[in-house]
PLY file of the C-alpha trace (Angstrom):
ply
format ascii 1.0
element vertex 217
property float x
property float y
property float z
element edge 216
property int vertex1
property int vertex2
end_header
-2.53 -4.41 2.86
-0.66 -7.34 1.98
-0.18 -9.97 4.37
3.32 -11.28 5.35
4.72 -13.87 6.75
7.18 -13.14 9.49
10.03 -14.74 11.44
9.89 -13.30 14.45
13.31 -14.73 16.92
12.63 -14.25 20.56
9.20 -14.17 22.24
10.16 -12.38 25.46
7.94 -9.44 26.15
8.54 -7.50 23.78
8.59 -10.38 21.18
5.14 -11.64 22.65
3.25 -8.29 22.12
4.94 -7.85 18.19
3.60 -11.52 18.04
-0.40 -10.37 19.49
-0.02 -7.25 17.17
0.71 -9.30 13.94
-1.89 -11.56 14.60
-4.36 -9.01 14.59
-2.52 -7.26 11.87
-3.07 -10.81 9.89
0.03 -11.81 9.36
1.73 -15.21 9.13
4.47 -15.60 11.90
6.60 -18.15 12.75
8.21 -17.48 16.57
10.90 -19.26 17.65
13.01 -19.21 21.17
14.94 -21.41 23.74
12.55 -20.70 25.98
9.70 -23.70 25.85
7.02 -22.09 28.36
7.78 -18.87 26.03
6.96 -20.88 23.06
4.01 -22.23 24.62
2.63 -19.39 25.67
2.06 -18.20 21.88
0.82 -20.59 20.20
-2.16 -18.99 19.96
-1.12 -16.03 18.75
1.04 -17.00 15.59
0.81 -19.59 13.12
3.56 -22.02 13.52
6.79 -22.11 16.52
9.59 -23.96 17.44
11.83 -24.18 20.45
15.52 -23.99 19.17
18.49 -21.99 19.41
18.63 -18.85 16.91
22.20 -19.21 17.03
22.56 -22.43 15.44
22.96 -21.93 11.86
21.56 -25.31 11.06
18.53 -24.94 13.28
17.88 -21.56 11.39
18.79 -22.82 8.21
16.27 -25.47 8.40
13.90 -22.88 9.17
14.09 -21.26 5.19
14.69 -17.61 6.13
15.16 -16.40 3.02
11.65 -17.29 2.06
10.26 -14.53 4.81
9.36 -11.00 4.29
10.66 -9.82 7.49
12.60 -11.66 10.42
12.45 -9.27 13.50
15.33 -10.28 16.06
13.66 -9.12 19.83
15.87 -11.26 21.93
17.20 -8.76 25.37
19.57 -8.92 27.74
21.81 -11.34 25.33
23.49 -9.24 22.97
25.81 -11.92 21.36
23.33 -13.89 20.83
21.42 -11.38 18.99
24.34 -10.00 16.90
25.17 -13.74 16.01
21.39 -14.30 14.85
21.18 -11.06 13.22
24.48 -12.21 11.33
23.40 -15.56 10.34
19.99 -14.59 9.51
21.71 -12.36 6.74
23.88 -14.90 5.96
21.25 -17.19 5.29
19.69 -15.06 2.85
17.00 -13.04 4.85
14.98 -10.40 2.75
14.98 -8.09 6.01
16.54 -8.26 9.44
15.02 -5.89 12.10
17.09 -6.07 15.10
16.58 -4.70 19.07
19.23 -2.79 20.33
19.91 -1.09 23.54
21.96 1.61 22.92
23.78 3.02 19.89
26.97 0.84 20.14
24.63 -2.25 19.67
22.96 -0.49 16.85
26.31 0.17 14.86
27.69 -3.50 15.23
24.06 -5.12 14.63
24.22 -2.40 11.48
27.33 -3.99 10.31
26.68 -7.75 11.01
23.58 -7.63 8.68
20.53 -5.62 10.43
18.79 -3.38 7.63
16.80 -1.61 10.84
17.03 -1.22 14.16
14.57 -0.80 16.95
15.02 0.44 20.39
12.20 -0.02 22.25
13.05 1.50 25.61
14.79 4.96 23.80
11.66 5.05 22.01
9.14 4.47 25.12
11.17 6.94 26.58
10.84 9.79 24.66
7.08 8.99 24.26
6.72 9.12 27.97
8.85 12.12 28.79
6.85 14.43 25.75
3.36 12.70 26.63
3.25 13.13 30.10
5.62 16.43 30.66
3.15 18.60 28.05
-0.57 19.69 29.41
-1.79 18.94 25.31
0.05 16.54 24.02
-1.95 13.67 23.67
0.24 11.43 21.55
3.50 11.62 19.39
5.57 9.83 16.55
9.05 10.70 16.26
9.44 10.61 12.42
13.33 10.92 12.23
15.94 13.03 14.63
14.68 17.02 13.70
10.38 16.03 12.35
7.36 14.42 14.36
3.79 14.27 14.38
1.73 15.55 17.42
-1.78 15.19 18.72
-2.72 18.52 20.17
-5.54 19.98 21.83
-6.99 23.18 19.63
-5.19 25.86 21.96
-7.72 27.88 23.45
-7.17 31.00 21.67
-7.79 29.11 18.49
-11.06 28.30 19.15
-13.74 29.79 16.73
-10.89 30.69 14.39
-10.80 28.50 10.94
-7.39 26.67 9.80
-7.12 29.68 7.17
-7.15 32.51 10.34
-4.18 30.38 12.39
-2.22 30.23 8.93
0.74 27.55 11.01
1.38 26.22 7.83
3.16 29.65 6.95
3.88 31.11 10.34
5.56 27.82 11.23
6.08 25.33 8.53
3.69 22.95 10.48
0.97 20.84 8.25
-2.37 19.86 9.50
-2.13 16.09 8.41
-5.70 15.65 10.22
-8.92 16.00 12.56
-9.37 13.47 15.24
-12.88 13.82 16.84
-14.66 11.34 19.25
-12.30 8.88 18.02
-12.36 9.06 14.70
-10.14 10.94 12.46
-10.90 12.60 9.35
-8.06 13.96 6.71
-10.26 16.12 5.03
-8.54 19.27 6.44
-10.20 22.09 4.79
-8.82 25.95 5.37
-12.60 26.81 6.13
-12.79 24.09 8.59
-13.39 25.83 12.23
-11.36 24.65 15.24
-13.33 23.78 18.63
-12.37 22.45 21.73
-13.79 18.79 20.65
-11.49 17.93 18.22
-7.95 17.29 18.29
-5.31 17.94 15.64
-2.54 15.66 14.36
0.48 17.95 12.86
3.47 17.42 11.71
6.54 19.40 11.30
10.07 20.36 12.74
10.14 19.53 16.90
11.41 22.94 17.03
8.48 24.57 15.55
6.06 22.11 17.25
7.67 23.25 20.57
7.34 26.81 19.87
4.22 26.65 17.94
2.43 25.09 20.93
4.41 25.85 24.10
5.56 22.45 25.00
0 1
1 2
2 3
3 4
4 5
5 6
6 7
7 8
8 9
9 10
10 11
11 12
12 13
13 14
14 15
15 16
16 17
17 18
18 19
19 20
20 21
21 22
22 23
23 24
24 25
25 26
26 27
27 28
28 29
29 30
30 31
31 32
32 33
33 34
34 35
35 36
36 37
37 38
38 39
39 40
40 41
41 42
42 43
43 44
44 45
45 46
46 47
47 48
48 49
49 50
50 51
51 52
52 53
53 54
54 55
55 56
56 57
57 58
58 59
59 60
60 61
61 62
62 63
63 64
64 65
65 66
66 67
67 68
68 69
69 70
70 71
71 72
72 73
73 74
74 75
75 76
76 77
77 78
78 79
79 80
80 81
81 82
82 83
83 84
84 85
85 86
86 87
87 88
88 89
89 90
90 91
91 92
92 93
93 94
94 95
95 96
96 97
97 98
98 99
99 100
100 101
101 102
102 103
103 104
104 105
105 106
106 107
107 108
108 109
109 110
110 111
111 112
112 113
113 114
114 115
115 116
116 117
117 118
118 119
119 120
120 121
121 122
122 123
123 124
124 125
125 126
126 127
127 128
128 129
129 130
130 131
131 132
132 133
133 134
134 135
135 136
136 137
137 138
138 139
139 140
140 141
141 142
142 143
143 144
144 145
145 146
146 147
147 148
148 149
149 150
150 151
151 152
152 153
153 154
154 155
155 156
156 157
157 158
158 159
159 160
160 161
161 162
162 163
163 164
164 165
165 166
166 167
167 168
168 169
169 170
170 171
171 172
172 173
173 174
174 175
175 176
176 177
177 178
178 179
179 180
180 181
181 182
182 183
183 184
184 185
185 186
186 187
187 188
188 189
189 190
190 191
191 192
192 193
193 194
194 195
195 196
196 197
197 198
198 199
199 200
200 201
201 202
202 203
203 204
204 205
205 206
206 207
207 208
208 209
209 210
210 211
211 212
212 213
213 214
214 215
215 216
């Protein structure tokens, strides 16, 4: 993988932990916020910062945003001054804005002021939580886009001893076997001969519907 360099504006909490992944990811980012104890506190964590306002067009100017890959806007509980940074960072030339929104009526005016993709953390938490935690199996999920998502499963107990050929969900559902997860690691070499046992998990993907009815959630 290729590594980027990214200007990432805010470094709240949400901002700090996009920072920590990055950095472990490789990546070259540059944080900036108001905030100086913010600042300080990631210094570590990402190659170069500055304290300044996102909203000043010279401050960000000075900054050369059109020479990074990605500038990911985090900044909460301040929507104007998001929407104004997400504005001036396009502007200014930026490759790709990623935005944080709240709500869809952020999304749509951060969508027209310049953000090519939005994020919403707490929707997305959300969802994760309620599906995780509400279904006895379900040991992780993706949402892929408003109708598709991947799963981790447990092999339903009925479906133990049987091979990926004898459940056939590809064609009784539409659901695809992407992978085997088992003692941690995962293997995509999903064979139809391959029999199911109650150490392994299974990563699948396909409609929410069919996922639902497929395995009782």
């Amino acid at each position: 993988m290729k590594n980027k360099s990214i200007l990432l504006v805010g470094v709240g909490r949400l901002g700090r932990y996009i920072a920590e992944k990055l950095n472990e990811l490789g990546h070259e980012v540059m944080a900036i916020d108001r905030n100086e104890s913010r600042i300080n506190d990631v210094m570590d964590i990402v190659t170069n910062a500055q304290i300044g306002d996102s909203t000043n067009e010279t401050f960000l100017k000075s900054l050369g945003v059109e020479n990074y890959d990605v500038c990911i806007v985090t900044i909460g509980g301040d929507f104007q001054a998001s929407l104004e940074t997400t504005n001036l960072l396009k502007e200014l030339g930026a490759k790709m804005v990623v935005s944080r929104a709240e709500r869809d009526g952020q999304a749509k005016f951060l969508k027209r002021n310049g953000a090519d993709e939005i994020i919403y953390p707490e929707r997305q938490l959300a969802s994760w939580a309620a599906i995780r935690f509400s279904a006895d199996h379900v040991l992780d999920y993706i949402q892929i886009d408003d109708e598709h998502a991947i799963f981790e499963v447990d092999v339903p107990e009925d479906w133990v001893g049987k091979s990926i050929a004898d459940i056939d969900i590809r064609k009784k559902f539409n659901i695809n076997i992407l992978a085997i997860k088992q003692n941690g690691k995962i293997s995509a070499s999903v064979m139809p001969s391959v029999v199911l046992s109650d150490e392994i998990t299974l990563l699948v993907l396909g409609e929410y519907k069919a996922l639902k009815k497929c395995f009782n959630i």
